[in-house]
VEXFI-38777 format. One record per residue (C-alpha): residue number from 0; residue in one letter; y, x, z. Coordinates in steps of 0.1 Angstrom, whole numbers, plus 5000, padded with zeros to 4 digits. Example, Ala and Ser with C-alpha at 12.3 -4.5 7.8 and 13.67 -1.06 7.14 Angstrom:
! residues 2
SITE   seq   type     yy     xx     zz
SITE     0      a   4955   5123   5078
SITE     1      s   4989   5137   5071
//
This chain:
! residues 245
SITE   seq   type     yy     xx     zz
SITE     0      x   1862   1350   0299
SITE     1      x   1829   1371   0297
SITE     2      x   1815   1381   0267
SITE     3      x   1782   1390   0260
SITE     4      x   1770   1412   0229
SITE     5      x   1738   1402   0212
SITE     6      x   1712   1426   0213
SITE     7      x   1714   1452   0184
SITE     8      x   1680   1448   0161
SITE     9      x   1662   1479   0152
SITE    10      x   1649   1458   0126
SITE    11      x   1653   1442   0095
SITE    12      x   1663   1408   0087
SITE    13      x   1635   1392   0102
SITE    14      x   1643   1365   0127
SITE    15      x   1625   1354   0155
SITE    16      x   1616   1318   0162
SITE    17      x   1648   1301   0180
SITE    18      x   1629   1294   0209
SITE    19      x   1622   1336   0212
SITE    20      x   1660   1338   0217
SITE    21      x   1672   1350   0251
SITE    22      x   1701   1329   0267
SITE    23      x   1733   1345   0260
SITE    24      x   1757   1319   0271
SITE    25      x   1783   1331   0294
SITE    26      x   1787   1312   0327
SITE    27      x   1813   1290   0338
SITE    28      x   1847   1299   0352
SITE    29      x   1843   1292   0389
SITE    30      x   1868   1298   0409
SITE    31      x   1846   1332   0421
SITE    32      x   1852   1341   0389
SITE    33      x   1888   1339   0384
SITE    34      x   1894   1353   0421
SITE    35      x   1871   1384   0411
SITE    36      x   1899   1397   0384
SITE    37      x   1933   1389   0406
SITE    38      x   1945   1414   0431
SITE    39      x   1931   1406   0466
SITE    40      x   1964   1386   0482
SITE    41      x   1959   1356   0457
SITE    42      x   1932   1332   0471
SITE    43      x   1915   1310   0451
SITE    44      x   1899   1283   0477
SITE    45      x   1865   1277   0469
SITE    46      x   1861   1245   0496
SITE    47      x   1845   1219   0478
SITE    48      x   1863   1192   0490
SITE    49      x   1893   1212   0474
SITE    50      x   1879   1219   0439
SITE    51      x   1871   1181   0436
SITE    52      x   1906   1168   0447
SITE    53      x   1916   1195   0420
SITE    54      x   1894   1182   0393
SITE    55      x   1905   1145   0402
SITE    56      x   1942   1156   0394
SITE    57      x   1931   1168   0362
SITE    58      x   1912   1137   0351
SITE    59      x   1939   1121   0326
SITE    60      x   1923   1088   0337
SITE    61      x   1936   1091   0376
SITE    62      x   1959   1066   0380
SITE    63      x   1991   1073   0404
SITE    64      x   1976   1061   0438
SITE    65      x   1947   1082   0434
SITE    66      x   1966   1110   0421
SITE    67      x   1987   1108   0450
SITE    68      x   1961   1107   0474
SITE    69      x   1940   1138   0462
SITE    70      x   1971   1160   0463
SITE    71      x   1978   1155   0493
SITE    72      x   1945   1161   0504
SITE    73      x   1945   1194   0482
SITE    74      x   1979   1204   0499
SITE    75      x   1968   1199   0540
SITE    76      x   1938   1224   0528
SITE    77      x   1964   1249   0513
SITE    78      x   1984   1245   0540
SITE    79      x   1956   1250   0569
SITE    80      x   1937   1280   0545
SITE    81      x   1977   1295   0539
SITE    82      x   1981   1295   0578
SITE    83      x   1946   1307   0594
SITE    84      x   1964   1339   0601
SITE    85      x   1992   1323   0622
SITE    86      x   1995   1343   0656
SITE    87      x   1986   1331   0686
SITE    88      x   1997   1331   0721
SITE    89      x   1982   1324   0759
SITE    90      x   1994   1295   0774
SITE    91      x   1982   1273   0804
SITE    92      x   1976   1233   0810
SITE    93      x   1967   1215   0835
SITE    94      x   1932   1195   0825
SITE    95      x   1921   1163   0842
SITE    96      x   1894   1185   0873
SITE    97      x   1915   1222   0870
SITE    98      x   1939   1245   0848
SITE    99      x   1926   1259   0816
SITE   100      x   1940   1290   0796
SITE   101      x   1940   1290   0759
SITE   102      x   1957   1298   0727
SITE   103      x   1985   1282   0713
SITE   104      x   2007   1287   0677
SITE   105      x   2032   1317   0688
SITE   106      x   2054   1312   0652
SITE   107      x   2072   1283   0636
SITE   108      x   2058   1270   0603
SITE   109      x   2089   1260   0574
SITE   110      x   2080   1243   0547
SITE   111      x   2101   1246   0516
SITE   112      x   2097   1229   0484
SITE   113      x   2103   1242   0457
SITE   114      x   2100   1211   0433
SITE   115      x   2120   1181   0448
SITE   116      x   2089   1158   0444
SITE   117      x   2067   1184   0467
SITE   118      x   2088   1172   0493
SITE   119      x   2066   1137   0494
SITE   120      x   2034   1153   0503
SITE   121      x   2046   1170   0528
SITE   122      x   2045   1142   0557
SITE   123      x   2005   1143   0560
SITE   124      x   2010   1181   0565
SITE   125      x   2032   1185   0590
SITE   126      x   2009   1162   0612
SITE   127      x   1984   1190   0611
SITE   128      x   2014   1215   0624
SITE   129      x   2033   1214   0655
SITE   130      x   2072   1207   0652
SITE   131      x   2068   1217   0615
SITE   132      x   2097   1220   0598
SITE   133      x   2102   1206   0562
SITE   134      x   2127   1218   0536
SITE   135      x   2131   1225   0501
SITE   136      x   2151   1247   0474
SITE   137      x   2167   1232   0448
SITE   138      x   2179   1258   0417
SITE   139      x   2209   1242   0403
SITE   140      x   2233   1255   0374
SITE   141      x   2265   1271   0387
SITE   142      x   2289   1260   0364
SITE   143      x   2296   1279   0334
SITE   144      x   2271   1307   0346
SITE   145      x   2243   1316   0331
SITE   146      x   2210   1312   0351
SITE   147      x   2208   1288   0378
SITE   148      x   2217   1293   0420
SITE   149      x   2193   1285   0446
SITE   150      x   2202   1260   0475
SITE   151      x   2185   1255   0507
SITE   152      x   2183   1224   0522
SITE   153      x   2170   1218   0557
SITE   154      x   2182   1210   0594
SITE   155      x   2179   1226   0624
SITE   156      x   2159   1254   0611
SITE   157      x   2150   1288   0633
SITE   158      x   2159   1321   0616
SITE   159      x   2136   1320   0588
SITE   160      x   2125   1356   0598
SITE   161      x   2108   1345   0623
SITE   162      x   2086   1317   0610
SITE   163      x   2057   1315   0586
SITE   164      x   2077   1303   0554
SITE   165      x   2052   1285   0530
SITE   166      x   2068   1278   0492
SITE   167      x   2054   1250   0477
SITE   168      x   2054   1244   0443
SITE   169      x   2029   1220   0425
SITE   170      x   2021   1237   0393
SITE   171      x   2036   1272   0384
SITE   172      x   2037   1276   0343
SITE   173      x   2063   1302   0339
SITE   174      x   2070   1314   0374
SITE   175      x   2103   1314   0371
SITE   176      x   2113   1293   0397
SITE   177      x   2087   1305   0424
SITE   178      x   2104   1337   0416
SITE   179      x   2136   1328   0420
SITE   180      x   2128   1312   0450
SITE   181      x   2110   1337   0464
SITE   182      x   2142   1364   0462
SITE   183      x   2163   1338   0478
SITE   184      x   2139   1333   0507
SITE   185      x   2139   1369   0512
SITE   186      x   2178   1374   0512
SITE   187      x   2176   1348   0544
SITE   188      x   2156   1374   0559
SITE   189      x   2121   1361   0560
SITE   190      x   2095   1383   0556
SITE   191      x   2064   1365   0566
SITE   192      x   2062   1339   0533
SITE   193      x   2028   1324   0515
SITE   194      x   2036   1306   0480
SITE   195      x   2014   1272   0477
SITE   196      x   2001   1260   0449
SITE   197      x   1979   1236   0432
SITE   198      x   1975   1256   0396
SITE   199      x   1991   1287   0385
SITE   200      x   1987   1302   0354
SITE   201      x   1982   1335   0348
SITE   202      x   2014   1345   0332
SITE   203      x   2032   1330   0360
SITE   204      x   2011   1344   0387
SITE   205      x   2017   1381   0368
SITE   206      x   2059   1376   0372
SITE   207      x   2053   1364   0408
SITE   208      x   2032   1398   0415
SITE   209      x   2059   1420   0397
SITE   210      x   2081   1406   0423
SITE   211      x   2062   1405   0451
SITE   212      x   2027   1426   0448
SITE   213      x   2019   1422   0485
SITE   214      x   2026   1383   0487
SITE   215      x   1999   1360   0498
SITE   216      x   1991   1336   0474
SITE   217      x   1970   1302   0478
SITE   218      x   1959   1283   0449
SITE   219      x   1932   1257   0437
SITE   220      x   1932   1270   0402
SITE   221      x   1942   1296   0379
SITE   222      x   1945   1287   0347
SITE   223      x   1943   1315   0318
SITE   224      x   1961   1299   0289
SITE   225      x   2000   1285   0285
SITE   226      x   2015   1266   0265
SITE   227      x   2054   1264   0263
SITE   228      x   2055   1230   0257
SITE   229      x   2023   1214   0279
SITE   230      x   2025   1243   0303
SITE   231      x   1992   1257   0319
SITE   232      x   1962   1244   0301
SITE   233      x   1941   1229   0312
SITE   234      x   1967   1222   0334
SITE   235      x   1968   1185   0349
SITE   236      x   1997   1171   0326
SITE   237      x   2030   1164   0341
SITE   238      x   2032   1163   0377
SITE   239      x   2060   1143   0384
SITE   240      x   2054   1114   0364
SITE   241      x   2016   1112   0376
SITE   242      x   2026   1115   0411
SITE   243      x   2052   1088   0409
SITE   244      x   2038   1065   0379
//
């Protein structure tokens, strides 16, 4: 938030007409803004089309189709703006009059979810990515333990350090599990990961840089306050249930 101090008066306590009064208001959070004070690896996207589908999930008044529909809107632009850096390789095909030479993906993209219900926006993704594979991690209690023990679930995966790993997770309050998940990712070996999400708040987003300073983070929104029992705020209410109705 911005803060602006009056001007100091050399005067007395003479005021000047209201309408004399310089505009002090501060400007609104955009997401230029918020961007401006996070370290350079977390991208806020500022694509229109995105900060709408954004402010639709907000809206309390969305009902579950439409809520359904923007997010996975939001998430194919995540997904394209968390993969622009994907390298590239030559390859050849044979056109209808000659052979033409271009550029093809040269890395797998996996797909893990961290929330179970992130795993039913992912179909309209993976039409945007060749042979992308689609996963999630589950963090389940281990018995008596303390604390809770990551699973991965997906088939026929490639070594996950060799793909572009992108973790999902809706809404990040805490940033526990995107943590969590994030170590267990790394113990398979991959190196090359982007964590995906809608909002993150800024106390989550802090824990997931005291892990991992140089991880690329893509987001809609960061949101500055949290709540421990609604979460960010303004947050967009409880995901789950507005997804599914």
């Amino acid at each position: 938030m911005i803060s602006v101090k009056p001007p100091v008066e050399s005067t007395p306590a003479i005021n000047p007409p209201a309408q004399s009064l310089p505009d002090v208001s501060s400007p609104p959070i955009t997401p230029s803004l918020v961007a401006s004070s996070v370290p350079k690896k977390v991208n806020v996207t500022e694509h229109p089309l995105a900060q709408h589908a954004l402010m639709t999930l907000r809206n309390k008044l969305t009902a579950s189709p439409q809520f359904r529909q923007f997010s996975n809107q939001l998430l194919v632009m995540l997904a394209l703006d968390a993969t622009r850096t994907l390298p590239t390789r030559d390859d050849m095909v044979q056109t209808h009059s000659t052979t033409h030479t271009g550029q093809v993906m040269a890395k797998p993209v996996v797909f893990l979810s961290i929330a179970r219900h992130g795993l039913g926006l992912a179909h309209q993704a993976a039409e945007f990515f060749p042979e992308m594979l689609i996963g999630s991690i589950t963090l389940d209690r281990n018995g008596d333990m303390p604390g809770f023990e990551p699973r991965l679930h997906i088939a026929n995966a490639p070594a996950l350090s060799d793909a572009r790993v992108i973790l999902f997770d809706p809404v990040i309050a805490t940033g526990l599990s995107a943590t969590q998940a994030l170590k267990f990712v790394r113990r398979t070996g991959a190196t090359d990961i982007t964590l995906v999400s809608f909002i993150i708040s800024f106390q989550g987003l802090t824990r997931v840089q005291n892990v991992a300073p140089d991880l690329n983070v893509w987001t809609a929104g960061i949101d500055s306050e949290w709540d421990s029992k609604r979460g960010p705020l303004p947050g967009l209410g409880n995901f789950a249930e507005r997804l599914f109705g």
